[in-house]
CHARMM-style PDB file with segment names, atoms N, HN, CA, C and O in Angstrom:
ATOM      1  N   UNK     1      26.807  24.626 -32.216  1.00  0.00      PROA
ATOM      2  CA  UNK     1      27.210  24.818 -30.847  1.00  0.00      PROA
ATOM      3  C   UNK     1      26.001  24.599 -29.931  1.00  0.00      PROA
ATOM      4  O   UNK     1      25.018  25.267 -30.251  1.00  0.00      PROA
ATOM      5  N   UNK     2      25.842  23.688 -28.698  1.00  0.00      PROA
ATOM      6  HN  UNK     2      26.641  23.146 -28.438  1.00  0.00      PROA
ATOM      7  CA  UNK     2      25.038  23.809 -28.206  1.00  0.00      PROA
ATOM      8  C   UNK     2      24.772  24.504 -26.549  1.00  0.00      PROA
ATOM      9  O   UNK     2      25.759  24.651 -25.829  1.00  0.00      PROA
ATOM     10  N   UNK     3      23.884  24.758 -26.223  1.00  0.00      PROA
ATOM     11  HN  UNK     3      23.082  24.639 -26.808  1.00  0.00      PROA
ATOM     12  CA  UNK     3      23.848  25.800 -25.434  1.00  0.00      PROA
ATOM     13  C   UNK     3      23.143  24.469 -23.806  1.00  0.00      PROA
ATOM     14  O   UNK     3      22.594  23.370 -23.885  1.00  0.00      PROA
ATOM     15  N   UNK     4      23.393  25.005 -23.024  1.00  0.00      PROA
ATOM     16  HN  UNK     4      23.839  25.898 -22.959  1.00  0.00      PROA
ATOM     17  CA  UNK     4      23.430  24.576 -21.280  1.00  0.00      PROA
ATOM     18  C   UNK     4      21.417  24.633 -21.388  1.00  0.00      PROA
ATOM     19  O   UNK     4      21.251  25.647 -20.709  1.00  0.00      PROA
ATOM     20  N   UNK     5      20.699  24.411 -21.591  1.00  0.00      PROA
ATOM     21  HN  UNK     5      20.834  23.587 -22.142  1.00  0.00      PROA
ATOM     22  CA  UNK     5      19.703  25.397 -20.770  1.00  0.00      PROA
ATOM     23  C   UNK     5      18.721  24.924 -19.676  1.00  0.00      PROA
ATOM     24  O   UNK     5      17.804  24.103 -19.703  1.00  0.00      PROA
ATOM     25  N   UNK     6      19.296  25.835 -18.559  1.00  0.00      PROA
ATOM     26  HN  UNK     6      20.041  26.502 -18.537  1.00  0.00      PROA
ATOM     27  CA  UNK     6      18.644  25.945 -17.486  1.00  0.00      PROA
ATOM     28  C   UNK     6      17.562  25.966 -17.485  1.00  0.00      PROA
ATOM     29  O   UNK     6      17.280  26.956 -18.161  1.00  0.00      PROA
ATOM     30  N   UNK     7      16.009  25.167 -16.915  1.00  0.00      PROA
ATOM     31  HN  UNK     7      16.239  24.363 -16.366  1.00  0.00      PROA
ATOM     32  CA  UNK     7      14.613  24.877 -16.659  1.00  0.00      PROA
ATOM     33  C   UNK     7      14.465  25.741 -15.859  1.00  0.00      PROA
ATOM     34  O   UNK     7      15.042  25.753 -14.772  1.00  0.00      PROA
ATOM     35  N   UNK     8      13.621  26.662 -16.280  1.00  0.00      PROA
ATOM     36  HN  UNK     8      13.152  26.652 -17.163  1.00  0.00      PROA
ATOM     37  CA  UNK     8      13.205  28.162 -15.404  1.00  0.00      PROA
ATOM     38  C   UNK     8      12.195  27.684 -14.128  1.00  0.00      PROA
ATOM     39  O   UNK     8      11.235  26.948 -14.358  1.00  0.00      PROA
ATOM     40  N   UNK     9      12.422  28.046 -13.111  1.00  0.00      PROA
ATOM     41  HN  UNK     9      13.201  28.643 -12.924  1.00  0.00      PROA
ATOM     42  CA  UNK     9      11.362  28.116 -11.528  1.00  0.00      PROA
ATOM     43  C   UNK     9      10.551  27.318 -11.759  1.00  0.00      PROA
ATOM     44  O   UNK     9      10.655  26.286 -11.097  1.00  0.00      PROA
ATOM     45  N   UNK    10       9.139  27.411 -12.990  1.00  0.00      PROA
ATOM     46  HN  UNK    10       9.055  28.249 -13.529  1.00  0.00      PROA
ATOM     47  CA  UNK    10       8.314  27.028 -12.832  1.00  0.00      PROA
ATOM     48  C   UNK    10       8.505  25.514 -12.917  1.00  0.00      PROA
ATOM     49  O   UNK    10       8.172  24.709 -12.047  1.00  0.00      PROA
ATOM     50  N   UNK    11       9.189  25.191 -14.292  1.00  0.00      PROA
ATOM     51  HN  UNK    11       9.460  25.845 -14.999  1.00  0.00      PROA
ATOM     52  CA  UNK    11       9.609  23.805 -14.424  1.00  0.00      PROA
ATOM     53  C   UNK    11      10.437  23.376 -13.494  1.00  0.00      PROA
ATOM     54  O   UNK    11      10.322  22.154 -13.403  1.00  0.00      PROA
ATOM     55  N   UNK    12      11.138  23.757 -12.834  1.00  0.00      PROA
ATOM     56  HN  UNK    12      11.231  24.750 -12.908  1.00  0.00      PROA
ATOM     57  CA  UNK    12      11.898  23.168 -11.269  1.00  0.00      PROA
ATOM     58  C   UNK    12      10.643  23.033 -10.758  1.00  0.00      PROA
ATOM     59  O   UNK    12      10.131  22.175 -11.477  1.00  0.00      PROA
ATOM     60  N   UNK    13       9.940  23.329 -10.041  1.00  0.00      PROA
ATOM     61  HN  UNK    13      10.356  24.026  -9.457  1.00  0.00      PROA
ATOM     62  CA  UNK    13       8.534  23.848  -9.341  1.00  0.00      PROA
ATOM     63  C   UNK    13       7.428  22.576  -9.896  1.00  0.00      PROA
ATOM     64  O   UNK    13       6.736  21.956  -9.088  1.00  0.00      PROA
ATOM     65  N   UNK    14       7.384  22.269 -11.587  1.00  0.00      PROA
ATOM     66  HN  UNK    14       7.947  22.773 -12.243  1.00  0.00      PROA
ATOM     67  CA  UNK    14       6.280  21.540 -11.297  1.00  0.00      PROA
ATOM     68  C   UNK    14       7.271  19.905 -11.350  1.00  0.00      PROA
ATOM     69  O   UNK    14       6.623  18.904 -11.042  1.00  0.00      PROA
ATOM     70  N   UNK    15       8.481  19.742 -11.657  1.00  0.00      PROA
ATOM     71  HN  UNK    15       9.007  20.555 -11.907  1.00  0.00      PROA
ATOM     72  CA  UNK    15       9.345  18.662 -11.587  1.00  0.00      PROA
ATOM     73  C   UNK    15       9.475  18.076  -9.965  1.00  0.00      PROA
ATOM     74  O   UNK    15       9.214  16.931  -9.597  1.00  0.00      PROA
ATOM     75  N   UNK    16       9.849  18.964  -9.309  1.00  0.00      PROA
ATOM     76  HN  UNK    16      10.061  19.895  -9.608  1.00  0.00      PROA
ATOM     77  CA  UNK    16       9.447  18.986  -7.652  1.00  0.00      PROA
ATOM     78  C   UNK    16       8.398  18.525  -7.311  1.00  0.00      PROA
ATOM     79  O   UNK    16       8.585  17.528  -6.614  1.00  0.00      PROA
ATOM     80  N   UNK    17       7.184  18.797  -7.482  1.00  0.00      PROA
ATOM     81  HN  UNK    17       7.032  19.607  -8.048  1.00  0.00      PROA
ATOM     82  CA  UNK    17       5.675  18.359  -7.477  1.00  0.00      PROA
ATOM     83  C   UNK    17       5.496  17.424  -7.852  1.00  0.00      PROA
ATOM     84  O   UNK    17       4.914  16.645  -7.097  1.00  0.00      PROA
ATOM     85  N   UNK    18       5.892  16.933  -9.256  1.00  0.00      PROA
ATOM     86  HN  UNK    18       6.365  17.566  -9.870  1.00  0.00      PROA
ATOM     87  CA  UNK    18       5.798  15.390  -9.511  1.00  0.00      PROA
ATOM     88  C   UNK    18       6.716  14.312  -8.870  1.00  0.00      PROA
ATOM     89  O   UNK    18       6.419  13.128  -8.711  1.00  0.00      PROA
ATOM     90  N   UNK    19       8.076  15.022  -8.472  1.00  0.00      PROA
ATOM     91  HN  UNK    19       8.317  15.984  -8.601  1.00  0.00      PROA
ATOM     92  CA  UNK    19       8.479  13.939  -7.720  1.00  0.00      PROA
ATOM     93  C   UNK    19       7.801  13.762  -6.177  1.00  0.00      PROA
ATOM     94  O   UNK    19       7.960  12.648  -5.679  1.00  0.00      PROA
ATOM     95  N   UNK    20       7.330  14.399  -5.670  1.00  0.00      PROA
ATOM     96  HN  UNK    20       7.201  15.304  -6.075  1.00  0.00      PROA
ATOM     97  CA  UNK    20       6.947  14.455  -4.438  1.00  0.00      PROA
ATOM     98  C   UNK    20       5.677  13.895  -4.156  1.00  0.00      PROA
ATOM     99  O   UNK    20       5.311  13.718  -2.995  1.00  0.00      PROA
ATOM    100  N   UNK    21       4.759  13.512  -5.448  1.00  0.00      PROA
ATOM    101  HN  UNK    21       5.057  13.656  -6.391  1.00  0.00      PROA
ATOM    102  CA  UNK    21       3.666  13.225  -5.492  1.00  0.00      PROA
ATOM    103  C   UNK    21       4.146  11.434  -5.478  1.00  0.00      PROA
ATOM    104  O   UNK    21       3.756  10.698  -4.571  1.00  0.00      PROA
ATOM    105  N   UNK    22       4.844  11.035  -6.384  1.00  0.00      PROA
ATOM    106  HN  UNK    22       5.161  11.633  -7.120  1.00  0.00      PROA
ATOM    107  CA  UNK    22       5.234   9.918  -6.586  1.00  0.00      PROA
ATOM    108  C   UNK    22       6.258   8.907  -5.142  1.00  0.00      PROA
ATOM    109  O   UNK    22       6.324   7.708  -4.871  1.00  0.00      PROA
ATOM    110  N   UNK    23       6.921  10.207  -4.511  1.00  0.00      PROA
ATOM    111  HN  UNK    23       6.867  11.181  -4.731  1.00  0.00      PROA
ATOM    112  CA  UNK    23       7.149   9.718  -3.082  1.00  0.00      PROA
ATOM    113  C   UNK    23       6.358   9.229  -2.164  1.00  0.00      PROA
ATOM    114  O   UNK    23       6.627   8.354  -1.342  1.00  0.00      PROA
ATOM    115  N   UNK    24       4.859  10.106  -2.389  1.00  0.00      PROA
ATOM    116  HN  UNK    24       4.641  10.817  -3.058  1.00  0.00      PROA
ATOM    117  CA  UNK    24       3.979   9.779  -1.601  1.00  0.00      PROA
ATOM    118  C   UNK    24       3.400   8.987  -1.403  1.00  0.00      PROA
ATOM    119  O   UNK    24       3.090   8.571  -0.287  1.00  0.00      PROA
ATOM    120  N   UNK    25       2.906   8.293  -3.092  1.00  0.00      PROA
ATOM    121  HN  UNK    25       3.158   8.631  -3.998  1.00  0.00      PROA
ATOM    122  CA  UNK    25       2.612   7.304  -3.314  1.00  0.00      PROA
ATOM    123  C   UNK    25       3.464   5.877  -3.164  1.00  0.00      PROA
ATOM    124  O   UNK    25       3.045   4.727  -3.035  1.00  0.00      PROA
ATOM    125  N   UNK    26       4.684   6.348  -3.224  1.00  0.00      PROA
ATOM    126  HN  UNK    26       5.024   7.282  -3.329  1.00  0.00      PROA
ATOM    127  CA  UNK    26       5.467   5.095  -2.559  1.00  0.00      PROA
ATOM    128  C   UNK    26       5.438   4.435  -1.009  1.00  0.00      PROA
ATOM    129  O   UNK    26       5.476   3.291  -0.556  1.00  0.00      PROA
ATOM    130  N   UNK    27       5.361   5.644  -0.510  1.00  0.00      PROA
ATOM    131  HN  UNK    27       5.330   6.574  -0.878  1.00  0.00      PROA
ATOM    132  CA  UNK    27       5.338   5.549   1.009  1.00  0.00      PROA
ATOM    133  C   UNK    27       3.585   4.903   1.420  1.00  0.00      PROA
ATOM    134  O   UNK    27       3.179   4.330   2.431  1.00  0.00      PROA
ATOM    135  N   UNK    28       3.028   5.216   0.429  1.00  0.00      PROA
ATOM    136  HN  UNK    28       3.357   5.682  -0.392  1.00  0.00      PROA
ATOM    137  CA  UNK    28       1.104   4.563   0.394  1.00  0.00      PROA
ATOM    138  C   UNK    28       1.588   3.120   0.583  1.00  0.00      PROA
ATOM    139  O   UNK    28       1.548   2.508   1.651  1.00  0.00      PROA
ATOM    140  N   UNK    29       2.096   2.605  -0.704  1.00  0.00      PROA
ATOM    141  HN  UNK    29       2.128   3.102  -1.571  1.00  0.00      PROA
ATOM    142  CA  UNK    29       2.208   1.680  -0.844  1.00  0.00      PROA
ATOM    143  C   UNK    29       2.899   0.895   0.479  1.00  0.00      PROA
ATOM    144  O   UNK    29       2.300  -0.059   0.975  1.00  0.00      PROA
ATOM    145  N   UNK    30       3.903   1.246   0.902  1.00  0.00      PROA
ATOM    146  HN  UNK    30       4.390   2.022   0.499  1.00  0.00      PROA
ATOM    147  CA  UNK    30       4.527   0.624   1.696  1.00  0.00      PROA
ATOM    148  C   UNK    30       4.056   0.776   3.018  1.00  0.00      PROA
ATOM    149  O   UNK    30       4.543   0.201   3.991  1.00  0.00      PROA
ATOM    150  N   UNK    31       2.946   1.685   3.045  1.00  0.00      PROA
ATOM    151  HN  UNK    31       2.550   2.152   2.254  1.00  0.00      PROA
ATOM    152  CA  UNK    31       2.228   1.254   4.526  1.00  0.00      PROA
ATOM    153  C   UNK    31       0.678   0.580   4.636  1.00  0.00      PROA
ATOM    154  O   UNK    31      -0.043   0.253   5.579  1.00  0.00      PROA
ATOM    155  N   UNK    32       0.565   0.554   3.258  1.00  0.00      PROA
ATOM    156  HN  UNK    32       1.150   0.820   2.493  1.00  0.00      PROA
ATOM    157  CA  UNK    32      -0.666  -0.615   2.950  1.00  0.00      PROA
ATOM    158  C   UNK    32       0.305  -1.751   3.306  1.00  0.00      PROA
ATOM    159  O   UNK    32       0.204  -2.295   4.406  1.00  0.00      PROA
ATOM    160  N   UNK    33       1.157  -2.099   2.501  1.00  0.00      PROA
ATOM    161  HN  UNK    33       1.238  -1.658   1.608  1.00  0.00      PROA
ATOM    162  CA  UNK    33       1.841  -3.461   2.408  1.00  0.00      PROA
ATOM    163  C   UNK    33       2.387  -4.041   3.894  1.00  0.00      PROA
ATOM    164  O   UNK    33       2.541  -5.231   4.169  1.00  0.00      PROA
ATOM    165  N   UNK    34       2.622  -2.968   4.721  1.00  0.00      PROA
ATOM    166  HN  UNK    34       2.497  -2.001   4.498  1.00  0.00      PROA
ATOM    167  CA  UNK    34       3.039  -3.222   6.232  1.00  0.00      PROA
ATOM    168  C   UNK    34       1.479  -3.335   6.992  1.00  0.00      PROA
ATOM    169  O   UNK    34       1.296  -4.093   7.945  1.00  0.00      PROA
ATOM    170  N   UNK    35       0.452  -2.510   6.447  1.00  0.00      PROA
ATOM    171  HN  UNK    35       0.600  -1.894   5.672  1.00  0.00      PROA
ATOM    172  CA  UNK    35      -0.820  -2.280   7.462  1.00  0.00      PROA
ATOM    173  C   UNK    35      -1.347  -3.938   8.002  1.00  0.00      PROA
ATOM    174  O   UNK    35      -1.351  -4.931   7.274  1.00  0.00      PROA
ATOM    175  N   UNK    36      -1.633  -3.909   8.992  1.00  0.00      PROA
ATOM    176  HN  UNK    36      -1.630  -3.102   9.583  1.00  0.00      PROA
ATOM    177  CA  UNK    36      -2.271  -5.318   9.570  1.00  0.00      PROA
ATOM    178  C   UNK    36      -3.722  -4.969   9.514  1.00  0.00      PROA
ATOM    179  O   UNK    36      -4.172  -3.924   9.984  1.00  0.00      PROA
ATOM    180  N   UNK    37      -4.341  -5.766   9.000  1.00  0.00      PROA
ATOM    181  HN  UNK    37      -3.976  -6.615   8.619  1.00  0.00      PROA
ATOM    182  CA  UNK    37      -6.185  -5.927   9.083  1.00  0.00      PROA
ATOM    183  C   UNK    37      -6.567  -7.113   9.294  1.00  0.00      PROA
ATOM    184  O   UNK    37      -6.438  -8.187   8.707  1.00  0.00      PROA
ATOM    185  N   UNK    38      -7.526  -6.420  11.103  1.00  0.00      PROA
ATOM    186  HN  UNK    38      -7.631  -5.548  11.580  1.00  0.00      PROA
ATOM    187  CA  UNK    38      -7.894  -8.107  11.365  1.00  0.00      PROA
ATOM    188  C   UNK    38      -8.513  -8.976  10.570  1.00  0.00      PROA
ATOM    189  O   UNK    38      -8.339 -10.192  10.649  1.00  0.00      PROA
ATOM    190  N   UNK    39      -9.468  -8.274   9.547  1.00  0.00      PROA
ATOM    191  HN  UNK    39      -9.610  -7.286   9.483  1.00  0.00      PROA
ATOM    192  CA  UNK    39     -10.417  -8.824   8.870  1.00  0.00      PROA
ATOM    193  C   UNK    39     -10.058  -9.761   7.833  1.00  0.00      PROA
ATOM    194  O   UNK    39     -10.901 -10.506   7.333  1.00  0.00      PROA
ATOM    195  N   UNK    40      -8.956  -9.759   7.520  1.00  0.00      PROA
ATOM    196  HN  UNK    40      -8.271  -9.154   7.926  1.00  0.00      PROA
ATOM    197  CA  UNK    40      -8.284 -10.083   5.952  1.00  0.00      PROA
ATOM    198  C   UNK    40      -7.355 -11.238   6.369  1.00  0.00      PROA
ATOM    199  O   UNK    40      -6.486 -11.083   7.228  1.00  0.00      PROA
ATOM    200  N   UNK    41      -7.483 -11.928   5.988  1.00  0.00      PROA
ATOM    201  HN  UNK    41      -8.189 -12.054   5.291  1.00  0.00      PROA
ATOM    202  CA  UNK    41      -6.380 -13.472   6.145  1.00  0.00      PROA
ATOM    203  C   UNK    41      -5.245 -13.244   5.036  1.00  0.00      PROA
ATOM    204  O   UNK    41      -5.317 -13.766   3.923  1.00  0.00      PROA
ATOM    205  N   UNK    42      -4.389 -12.574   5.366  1.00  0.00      PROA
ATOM    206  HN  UNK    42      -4.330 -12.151   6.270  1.00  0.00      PROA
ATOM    207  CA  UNK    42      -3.448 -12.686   4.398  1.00  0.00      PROA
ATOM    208  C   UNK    42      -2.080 -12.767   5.292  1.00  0.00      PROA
ATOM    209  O   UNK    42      -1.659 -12.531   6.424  1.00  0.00      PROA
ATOM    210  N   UNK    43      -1.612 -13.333   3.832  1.00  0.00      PROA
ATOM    211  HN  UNK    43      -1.954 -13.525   2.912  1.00  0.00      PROA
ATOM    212  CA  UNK    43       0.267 -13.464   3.911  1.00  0.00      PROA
ATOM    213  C   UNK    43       0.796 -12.667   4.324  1.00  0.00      PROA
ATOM    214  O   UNK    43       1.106 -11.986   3.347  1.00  0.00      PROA
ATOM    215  N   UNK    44       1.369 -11.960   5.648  1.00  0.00      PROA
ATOM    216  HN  UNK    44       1.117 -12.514   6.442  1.00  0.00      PROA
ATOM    217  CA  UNK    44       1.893 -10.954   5.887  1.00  0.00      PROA
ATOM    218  C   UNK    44       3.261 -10.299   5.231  1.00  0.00      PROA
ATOM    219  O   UNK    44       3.557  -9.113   5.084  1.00  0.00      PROA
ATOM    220  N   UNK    45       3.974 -11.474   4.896  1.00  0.00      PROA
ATOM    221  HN  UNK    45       3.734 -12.437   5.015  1.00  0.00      PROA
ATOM    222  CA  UNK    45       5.223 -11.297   3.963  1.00  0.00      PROA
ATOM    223  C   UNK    45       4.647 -10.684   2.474  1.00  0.00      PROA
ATOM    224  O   UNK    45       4.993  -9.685   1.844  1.00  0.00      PROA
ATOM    225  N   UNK    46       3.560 -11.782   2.174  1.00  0.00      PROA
ATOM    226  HN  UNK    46       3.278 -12.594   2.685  1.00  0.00      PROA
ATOM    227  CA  UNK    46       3.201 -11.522   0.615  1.00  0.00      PROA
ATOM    228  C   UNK    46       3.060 -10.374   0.385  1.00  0.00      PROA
ATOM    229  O   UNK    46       3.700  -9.868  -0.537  1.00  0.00      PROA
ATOM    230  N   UNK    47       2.085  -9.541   1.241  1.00  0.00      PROA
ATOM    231  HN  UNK    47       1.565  -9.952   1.990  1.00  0.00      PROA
ATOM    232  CA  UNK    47       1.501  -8.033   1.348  1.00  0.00      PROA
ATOM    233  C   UNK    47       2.650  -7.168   1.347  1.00  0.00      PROA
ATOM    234  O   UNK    47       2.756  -6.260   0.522  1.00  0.00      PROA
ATOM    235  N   UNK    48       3.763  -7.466   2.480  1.00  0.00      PROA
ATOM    236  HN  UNK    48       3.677  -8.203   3.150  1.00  0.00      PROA
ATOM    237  CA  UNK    48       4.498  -6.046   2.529  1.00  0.00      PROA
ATOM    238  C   UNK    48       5.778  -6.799   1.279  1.00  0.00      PROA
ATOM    239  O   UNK    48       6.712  -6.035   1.035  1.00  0.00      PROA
ATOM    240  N   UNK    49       5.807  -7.848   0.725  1.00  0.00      PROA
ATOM    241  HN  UNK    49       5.048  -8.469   0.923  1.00  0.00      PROA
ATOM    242  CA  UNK    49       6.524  -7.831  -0.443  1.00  0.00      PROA
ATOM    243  C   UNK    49       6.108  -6.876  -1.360  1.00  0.00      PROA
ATOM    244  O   UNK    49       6.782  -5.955  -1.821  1.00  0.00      PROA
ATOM    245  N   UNK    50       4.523  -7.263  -1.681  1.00  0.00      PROA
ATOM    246  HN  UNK    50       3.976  -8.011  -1.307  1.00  0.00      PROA
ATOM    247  CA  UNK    50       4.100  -6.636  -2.516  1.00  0.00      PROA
ATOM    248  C   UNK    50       3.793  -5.207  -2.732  1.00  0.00      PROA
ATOM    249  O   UNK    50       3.673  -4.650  -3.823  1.00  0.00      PROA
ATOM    250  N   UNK    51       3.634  -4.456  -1.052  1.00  0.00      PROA
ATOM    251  HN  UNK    51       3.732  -4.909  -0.166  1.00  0.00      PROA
ATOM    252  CA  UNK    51       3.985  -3.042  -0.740  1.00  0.00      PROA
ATOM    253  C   UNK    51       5.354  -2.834  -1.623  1.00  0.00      PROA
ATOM    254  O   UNK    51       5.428  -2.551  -2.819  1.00  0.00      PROA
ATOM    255  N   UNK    52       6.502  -3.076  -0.610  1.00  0.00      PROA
ATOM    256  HN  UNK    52       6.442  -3.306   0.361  1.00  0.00      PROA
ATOM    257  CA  UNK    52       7.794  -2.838  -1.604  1.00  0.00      PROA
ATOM    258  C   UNK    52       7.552  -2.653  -3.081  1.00  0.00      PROA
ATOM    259  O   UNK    52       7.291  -1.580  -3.624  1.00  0.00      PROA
ATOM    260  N   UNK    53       7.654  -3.665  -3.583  1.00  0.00      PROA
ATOM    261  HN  UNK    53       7.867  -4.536  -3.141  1.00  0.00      PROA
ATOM    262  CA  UNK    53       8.009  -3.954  -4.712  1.00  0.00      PROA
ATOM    263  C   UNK    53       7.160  -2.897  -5.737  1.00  0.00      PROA
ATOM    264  O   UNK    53       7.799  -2.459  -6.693  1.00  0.00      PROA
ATOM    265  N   UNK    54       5.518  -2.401  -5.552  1.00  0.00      PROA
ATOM    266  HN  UNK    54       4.999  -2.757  -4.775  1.00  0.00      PROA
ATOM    267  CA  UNK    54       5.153  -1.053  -5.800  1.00  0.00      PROA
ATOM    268  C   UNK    54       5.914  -0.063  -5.616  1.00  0.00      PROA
ATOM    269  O   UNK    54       6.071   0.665  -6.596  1.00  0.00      PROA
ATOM    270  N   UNK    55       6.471   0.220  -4.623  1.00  0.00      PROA
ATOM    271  HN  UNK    55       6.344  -0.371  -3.827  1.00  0.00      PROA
ATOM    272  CA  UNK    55       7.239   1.634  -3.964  1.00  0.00      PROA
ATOM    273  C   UNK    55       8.127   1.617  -4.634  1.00  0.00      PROA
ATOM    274  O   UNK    55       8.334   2.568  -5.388  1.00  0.00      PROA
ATOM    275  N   UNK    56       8.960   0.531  -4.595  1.00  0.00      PROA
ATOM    276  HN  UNK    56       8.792  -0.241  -3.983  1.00  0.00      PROA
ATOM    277  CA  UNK    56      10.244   0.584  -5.985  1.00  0.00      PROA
ATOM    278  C   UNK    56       9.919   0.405  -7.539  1.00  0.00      PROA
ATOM    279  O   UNK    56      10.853   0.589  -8.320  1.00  0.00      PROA
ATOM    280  N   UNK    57       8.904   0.125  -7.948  1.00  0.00      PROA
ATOM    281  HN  UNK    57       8.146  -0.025  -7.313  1.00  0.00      PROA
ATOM    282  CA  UNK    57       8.663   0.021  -9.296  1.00  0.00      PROA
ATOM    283  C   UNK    57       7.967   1.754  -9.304  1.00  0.00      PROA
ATOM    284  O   UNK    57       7.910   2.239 -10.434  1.00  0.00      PROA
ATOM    285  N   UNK    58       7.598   2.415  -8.462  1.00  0.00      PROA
ATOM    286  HN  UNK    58       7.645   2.021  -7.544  1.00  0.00      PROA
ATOM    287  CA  UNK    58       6.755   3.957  -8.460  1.00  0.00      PROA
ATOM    288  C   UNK    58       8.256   4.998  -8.527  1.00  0.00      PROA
ATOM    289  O   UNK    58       8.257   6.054  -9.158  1.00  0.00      PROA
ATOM    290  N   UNK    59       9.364   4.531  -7.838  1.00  0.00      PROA
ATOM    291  HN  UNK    59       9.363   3.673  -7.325  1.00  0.00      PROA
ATOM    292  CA  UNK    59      10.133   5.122  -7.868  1.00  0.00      PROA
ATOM    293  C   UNK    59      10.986   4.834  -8.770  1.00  0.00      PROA
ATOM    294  O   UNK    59      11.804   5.753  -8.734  1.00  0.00      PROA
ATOM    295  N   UNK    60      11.322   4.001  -9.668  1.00  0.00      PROA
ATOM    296  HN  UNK    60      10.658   3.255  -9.697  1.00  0.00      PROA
ATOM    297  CA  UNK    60      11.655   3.787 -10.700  1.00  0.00      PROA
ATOM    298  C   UNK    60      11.257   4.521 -12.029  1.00  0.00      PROA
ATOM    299  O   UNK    60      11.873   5.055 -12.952  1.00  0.00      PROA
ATOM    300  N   UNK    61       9.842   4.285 -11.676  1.00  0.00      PROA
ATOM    301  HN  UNK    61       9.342   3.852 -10.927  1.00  0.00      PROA
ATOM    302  CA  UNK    61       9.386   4.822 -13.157  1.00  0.00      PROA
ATOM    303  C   UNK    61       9.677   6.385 -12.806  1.00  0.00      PROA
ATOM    304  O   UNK    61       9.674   7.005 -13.870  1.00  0.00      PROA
ATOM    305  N   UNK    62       9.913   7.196 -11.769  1.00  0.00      PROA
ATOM    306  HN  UNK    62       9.916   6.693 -10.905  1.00  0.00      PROA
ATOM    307  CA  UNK    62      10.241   8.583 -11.734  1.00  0.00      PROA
ATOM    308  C   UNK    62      11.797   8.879 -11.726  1.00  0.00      PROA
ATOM    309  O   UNK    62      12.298   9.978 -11.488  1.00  0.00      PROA
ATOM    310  N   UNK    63      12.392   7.857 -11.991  1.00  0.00      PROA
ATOM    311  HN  UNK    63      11.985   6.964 -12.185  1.00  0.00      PROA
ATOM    312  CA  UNK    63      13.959   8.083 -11.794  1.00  0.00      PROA
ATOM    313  C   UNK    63      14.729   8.567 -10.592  1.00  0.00      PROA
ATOM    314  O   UNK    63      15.877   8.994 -10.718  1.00  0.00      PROA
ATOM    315  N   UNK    64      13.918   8.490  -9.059  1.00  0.00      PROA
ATOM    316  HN  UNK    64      12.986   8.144  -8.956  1.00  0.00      PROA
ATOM    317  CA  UNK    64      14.261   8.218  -8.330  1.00  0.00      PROA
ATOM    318  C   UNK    64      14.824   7.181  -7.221  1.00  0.00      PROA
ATOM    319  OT1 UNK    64      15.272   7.601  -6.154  1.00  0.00      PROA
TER     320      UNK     64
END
């Protein structure tokens, strides 16, 4: 017979923390990939493709 079992506070608590850490880092990504720098000659598409496509591969690997 198997039993339900509920992840006590702490493990809610540090599961919360890791997802929230990994949000953050998505949202990094995607405002590097949007950031404009005069200094840098780049592809503006290429960059915030490549923002994205971090943010969704970061949120992927967390199952969000």
């Amino acid at each position: 017979m198997t039993e339900n079992i509920v992840p006590n506070d702490h493990e809610k608590l540090r599961t919360l923390e890791a997802q929230v850490q990994v949000l953050a880092q998505a949202v990094r990504a995607l405002a590097e990939g949007l950031e404009e720098i005069p200094s840098q000659d780049t592809d503006r598409e290429k960059q915030a493709a490549r923002g994205a496509r971090l943010a969704h591969e970061l949120l992927l690997s967390e199952g969000l």
